[in-house]
VMD Tcl script that builds the backbone (N, CA, C; Angstrom):
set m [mol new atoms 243]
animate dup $m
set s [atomselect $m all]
$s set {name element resname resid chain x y z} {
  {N N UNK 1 A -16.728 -25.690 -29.078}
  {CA C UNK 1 A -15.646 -24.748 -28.872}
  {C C UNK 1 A -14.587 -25.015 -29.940}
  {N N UNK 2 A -14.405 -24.157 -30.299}
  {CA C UNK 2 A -13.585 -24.165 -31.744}
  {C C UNK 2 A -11.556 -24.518 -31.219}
  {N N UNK 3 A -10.706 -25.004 -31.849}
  {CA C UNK 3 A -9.250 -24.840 -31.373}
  {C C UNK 3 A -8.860 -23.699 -31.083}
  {N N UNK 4 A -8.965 -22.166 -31.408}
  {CA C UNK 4 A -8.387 -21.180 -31.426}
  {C C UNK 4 A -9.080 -20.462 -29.546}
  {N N UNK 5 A -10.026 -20.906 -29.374}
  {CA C UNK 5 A -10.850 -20.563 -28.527}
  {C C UNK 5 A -10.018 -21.597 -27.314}
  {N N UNK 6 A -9.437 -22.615 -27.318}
  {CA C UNK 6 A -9.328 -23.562 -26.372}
  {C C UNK 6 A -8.194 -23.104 -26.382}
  {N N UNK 7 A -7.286 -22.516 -27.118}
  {CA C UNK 7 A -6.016 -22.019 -27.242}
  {C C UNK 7 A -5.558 -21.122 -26.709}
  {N N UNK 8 A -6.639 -20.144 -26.924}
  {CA C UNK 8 A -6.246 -18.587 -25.808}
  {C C UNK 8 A -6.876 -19.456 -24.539}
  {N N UNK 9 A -7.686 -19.953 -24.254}
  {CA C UNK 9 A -8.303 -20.561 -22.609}
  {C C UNK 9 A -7.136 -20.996 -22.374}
  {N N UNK 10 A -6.175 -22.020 -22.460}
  {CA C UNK 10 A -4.732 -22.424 -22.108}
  {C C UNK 10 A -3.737 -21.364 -21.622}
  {N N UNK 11 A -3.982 -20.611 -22.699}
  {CA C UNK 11 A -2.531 -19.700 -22.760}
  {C C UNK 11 A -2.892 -18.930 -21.365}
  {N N UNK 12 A -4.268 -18.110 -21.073}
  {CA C UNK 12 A -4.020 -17.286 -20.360}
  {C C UNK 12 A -4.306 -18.225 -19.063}
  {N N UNK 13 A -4.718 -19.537 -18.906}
  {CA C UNK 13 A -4.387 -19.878 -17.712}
  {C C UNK 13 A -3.131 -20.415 -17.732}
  {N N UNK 14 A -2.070 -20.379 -18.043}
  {CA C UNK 14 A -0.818 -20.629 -18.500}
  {C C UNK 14 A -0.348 -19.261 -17.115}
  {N N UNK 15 A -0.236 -17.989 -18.103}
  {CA C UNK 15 A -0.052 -16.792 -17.534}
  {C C UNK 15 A -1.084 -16.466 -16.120}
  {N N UNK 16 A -2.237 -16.904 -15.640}
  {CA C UNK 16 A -2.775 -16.988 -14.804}
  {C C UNK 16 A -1.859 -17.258 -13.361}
  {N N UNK 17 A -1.361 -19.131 -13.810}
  {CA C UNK 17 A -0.672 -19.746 -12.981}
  {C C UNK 17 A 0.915 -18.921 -13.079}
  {N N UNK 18 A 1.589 -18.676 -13.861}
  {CA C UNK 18 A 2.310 -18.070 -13.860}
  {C C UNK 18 A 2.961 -16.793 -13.301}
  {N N UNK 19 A 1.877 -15.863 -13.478}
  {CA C UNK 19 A 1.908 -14.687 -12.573}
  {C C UNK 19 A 1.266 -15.041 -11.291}
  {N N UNK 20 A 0.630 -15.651 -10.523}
  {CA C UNK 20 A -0.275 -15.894 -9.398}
  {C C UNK 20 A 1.450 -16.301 -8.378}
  {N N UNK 21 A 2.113 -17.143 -9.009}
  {CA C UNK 21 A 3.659 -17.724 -8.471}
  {C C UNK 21 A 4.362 -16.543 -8.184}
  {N N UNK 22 A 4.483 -16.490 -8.901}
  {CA C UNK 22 A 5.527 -14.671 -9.144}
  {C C UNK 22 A 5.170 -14.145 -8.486}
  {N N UNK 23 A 3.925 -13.365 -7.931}
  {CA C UNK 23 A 3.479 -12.225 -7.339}
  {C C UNK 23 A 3.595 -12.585 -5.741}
  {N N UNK 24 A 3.726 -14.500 -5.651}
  {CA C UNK 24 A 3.480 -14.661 -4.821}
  {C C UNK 24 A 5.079 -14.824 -3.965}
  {N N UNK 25 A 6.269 -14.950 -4.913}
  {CA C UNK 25 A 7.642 -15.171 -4.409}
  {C C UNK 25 A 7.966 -13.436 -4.546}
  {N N UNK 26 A 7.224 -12.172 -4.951}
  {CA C UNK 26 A 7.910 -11.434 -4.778}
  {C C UNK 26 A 7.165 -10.415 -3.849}
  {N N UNK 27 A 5.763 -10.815 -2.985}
  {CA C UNK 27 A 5.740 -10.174 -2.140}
  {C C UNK 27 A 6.489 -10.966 -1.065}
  {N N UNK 28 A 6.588 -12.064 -1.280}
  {CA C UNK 28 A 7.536 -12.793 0.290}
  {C C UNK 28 A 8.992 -12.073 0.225}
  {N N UNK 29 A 9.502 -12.139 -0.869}
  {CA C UNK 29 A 11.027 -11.242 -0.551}
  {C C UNK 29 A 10.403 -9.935 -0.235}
  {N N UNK 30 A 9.558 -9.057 -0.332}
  {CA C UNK 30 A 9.508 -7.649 -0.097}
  {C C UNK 30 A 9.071 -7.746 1.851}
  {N N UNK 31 A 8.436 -8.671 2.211}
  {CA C UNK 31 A 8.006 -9.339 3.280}
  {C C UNK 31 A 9.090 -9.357 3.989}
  {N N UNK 32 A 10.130 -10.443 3.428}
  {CA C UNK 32 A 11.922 -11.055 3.855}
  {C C UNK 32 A 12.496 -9.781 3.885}
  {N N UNK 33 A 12.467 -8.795 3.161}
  {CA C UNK 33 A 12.966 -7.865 3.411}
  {C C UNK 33 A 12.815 -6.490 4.370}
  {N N UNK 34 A 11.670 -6.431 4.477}
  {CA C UNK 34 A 11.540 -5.172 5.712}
  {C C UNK 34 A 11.213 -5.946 7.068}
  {N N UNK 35 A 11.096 -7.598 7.220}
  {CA C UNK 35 A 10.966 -8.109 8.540}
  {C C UNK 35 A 12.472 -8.820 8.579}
  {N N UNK 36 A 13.370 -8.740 7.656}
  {CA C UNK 36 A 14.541 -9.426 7.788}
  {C C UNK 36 A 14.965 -11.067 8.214}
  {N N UNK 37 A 13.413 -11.492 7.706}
  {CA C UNK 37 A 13.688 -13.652 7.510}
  {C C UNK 37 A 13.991 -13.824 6.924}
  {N N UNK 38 A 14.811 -14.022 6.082}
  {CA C UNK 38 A 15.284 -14.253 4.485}
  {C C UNK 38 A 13.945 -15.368 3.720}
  {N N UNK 39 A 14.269 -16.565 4.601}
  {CA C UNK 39 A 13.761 -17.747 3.651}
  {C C UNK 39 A 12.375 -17.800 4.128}
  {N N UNK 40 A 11.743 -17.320 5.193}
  {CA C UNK 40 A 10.352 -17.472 5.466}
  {C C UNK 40 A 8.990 -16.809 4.841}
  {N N UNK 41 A 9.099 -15.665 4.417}
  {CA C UNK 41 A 8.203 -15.134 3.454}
  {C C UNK 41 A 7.834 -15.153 2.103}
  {N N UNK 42 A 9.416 -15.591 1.432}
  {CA C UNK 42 A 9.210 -16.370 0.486}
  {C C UNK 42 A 9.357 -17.525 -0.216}
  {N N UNK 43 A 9.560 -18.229 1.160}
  {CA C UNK 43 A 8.634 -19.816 0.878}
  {C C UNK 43 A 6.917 -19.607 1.110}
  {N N UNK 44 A 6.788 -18.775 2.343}
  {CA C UNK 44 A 5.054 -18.757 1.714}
  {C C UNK 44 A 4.566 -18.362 1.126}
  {N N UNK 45 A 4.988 -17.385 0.160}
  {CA C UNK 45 A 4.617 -16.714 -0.606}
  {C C UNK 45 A 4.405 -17.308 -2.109}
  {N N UNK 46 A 5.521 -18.294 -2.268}
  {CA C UNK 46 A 5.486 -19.657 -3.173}
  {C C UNK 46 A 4.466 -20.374 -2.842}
  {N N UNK 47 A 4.315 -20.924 -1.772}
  {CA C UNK 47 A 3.198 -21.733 -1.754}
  {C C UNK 47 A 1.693 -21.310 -1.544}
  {N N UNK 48 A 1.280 -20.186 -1.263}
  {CA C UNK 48 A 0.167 -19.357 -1.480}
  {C C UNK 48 A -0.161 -18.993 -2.977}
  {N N UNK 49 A 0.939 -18.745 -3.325}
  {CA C UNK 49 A 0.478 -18.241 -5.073}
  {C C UNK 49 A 0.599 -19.708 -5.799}
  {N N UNK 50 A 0.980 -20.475 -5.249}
  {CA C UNK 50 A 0.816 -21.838 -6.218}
  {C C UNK 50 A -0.784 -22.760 -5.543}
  {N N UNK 51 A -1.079 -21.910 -4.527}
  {CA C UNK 51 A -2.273 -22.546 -3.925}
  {C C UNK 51 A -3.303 -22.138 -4.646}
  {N N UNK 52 A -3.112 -20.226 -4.873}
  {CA C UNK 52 A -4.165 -19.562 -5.378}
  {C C UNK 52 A -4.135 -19.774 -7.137}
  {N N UNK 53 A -3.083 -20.355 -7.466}
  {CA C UNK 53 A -3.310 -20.535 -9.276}
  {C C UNK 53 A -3.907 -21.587 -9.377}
  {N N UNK 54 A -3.904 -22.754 -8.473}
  {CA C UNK 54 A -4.440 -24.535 -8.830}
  {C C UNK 54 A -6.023 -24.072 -8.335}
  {N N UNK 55 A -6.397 -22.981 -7.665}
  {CA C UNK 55 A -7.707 -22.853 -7.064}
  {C C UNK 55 A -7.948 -21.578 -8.639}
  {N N UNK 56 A -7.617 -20.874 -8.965}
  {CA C UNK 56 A -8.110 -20.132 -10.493}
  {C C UNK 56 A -8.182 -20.910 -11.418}
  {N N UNK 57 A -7.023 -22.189 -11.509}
  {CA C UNK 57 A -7.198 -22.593 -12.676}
  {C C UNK 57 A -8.655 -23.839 -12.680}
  {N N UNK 58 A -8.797 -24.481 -11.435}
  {CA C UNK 58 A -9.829 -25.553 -11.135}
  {C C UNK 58 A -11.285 -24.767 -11.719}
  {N N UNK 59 A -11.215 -23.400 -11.566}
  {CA C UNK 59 A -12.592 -22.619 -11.210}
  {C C UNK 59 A -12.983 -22.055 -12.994}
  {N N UNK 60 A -11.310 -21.838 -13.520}
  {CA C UNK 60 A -11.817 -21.373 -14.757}
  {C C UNK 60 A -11.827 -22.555 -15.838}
  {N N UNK 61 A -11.756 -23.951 -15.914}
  {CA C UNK 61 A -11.905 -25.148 -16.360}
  {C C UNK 61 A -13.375 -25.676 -15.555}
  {N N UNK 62 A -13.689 -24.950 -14.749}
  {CA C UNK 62 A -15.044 -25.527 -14.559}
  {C C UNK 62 A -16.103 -25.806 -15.982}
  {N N UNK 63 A -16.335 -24.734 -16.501}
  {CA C UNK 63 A -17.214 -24.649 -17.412}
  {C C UNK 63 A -16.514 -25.225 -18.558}
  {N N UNK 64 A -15.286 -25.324 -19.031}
  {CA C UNK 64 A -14.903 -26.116 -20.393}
  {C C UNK 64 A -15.698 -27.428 -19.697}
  {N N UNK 65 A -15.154 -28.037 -18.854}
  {CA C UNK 65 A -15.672 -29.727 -18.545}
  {C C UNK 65 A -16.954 -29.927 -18.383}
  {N N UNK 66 A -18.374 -28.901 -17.848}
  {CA C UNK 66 A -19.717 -28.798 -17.671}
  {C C UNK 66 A -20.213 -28.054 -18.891}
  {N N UNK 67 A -19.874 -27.278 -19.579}
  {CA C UNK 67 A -20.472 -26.941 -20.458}
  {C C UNK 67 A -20.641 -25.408 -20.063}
  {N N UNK 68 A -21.646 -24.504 -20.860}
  {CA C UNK 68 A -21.939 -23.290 -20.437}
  {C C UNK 68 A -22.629 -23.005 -19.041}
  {N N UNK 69 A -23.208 -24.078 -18.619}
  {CA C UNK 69 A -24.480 -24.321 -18.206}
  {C C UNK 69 A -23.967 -24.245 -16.017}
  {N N UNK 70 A -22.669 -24.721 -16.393}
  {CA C UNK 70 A -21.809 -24.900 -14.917}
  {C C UNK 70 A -22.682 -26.064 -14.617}
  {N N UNK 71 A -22.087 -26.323 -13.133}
  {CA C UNK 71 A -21.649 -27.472 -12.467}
  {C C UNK 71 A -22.715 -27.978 -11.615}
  {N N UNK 72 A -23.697 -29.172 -11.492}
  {CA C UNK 72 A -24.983 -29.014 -11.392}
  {C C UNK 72 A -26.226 -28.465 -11.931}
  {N N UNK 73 A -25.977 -28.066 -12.571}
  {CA C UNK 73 A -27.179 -27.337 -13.665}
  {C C UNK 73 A -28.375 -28.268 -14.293}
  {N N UNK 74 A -27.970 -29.574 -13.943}
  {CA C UNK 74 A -28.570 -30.729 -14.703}
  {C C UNK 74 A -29.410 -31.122 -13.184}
  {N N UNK 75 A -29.244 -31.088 -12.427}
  {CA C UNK 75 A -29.949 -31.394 -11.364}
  {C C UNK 75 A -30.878 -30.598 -11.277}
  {N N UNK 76 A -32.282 -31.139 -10.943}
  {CA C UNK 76 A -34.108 -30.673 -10.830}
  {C C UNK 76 A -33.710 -29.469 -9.828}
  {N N UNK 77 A -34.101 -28.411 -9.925}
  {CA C UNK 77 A -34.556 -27.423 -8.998}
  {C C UNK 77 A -35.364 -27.391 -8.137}
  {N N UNK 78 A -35.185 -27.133 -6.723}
  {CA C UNK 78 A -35.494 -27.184 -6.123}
  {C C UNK 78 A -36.842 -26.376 -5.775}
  {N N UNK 79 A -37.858 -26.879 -5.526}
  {CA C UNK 79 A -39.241 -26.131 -5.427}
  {C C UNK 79 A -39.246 -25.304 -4.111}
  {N N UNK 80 A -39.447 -23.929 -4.386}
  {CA C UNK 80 A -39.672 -22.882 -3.076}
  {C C UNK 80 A -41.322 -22.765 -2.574}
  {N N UNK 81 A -41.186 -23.046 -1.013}
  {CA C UNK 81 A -42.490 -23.492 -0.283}
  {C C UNK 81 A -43.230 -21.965 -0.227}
}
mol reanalyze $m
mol bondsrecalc $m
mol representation Tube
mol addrep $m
């Protein structure tokens, strides 16, 4: 994998994690706002979108760390009876 290639892979999981947060503190205020909790929808809404970026970003670094090949691929196949 060349630098320029590992470079955009960063950046857009950069913006991945980035927007996944965001989307996730501004449906909790839209939430806070037509159920009238202030602080309860978007605290979960923070912590859902910071749940769902560490679970995109784990999934799209799978294959930089295994190769093309993914995760187990090196293990014998299993023979069908």
């Amino acid at each position: 994998m060349s630098w320029w290639t590992a470079a955009l892979r960063l950046t857009g999981l950069g913006w991945f994690v980035a927007l996944s947060v965001v989307a996730g503190i501004v449906g909790g205020y839209f939430l806070d706002t037509a159920a009238g909790t202030k602080p309860l929808f978007i605290l979960l809404g923070t912590v859902l979108g910071s749940v769902v970026a560490f679970y995109g970003v784990y999934k799209m670094i799978l294959p930089v760390l295994y190769g093309s090949k993914g995760r187990g691929s090196d293990a014998p196949e299993k023979r069908r009876k």
